[in-house]
C-alpha positions in Angstrom: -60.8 20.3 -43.9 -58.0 23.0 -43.7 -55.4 22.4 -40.5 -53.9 25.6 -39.0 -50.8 25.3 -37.0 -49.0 28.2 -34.8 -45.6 28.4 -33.9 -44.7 29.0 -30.6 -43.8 32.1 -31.7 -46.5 33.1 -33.4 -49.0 31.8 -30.6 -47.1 34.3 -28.5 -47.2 37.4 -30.6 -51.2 36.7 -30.9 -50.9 36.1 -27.0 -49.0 39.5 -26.2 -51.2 41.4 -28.8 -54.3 40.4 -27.1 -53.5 41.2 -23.8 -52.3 43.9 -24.8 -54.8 45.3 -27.6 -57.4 47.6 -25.3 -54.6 49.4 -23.4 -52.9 49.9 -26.7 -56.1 51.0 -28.4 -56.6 53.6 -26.3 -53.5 54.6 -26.6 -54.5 54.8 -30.0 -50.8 52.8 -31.1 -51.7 49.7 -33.5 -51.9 46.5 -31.3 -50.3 44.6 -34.1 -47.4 46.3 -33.5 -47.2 45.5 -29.5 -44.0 42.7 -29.7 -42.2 45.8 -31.5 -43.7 47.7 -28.1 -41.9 44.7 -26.0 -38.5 44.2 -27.9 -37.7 47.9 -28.5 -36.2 48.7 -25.0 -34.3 45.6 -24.7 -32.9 45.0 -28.4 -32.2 46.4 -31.7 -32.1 43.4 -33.9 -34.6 42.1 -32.0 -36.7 45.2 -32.4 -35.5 45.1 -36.1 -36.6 41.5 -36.8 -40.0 42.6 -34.9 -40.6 45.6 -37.3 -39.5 43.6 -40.6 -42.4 41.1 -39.9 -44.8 43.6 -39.3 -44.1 45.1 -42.6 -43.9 41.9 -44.3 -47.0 41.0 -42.8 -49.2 44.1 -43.2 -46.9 45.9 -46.3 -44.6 48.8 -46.3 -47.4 51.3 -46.9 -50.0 50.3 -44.5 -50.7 52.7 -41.3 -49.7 49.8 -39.3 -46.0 49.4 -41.2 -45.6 52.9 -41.1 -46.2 53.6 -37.5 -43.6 50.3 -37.1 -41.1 51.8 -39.2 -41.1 55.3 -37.0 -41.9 53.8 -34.1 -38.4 51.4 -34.7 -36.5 55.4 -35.9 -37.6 57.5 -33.1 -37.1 54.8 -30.1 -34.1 54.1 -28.3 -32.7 50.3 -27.0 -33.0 52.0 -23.7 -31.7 49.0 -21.4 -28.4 48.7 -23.6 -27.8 52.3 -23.8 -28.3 53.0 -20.0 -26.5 49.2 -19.2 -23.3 50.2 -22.0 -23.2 54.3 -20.5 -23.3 54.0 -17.2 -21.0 51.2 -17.0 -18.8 53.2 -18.8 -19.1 56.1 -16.1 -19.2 53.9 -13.4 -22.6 54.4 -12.2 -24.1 52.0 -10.0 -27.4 53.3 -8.5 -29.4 54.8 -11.3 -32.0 56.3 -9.0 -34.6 58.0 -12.1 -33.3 57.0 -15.3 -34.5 53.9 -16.1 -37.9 55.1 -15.7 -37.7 58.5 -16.8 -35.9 56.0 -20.2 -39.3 53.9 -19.9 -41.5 56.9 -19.7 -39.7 58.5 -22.9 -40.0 55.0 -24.9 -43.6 55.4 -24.2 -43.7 58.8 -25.2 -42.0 58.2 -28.8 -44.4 55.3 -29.2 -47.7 57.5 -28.8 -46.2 60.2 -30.5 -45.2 58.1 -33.4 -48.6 56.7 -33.6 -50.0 59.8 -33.8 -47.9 61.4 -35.9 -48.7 58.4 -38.4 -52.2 59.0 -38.2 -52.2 62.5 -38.9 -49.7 62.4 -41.7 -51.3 59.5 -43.7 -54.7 59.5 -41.9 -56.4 56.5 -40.1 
């Protein structure tokens, strides 16, 4: 009899990815890569640490390693940049950009999915 243990961490990611995999789906983004989805906007290394497990996971070369690896280039850590600029300018009410940042993060995630897909096919 085999015995199969999760980390938290890992119970999580399964978690997030299964809540997470119709929307996703039809998005037609990789649910595998949805804690990458999560931890983009808020952190680099964190995002960085998200997309080296993917590829680790499912290989440098797979669709789903790919679309993590252009998906982790062509994003932005949104929160941090807005936080680290606007402090900097002295903003305090930032009326439209945080989700005008959220709706672009989005954007750059389908786009990177699709351009994946029609690069190296499905």
């Amino acid at each position: 009899m085999m015995h199969l243990s999760l980390t938290r961490r890992q119970y999580y990611t399964l978690c997030t990815m299964a809540l997470l995999s119709p929307l996703l789906t039809l998005l037609g983004i990789p649910p595998e890569t949805a804690m990458l989805l999560l931890v983009r906007p808020i952190s680099g290394s964190g995002a960085l640490a998200a997309a080296s497990d993917i590829i680790q996971t499912y290989g440098a070369d797979s669709r789903i390693g790919r679309t993590a690896a252009v998906m982790l280039g062509s994003t932005e850590t949104t929160f941090y940049v807005l936080a680290v600029y606007f402090g900097a300018c002295g903003i305090r009410h930032s009326r439209w950009a945080i989700p005008a940042a959220i709706v672009a993060d989005v954007t750059g995630f389908v786009t990177a999915a699709a351009l994946v897909r029609c690069l190296w096919g499905t």
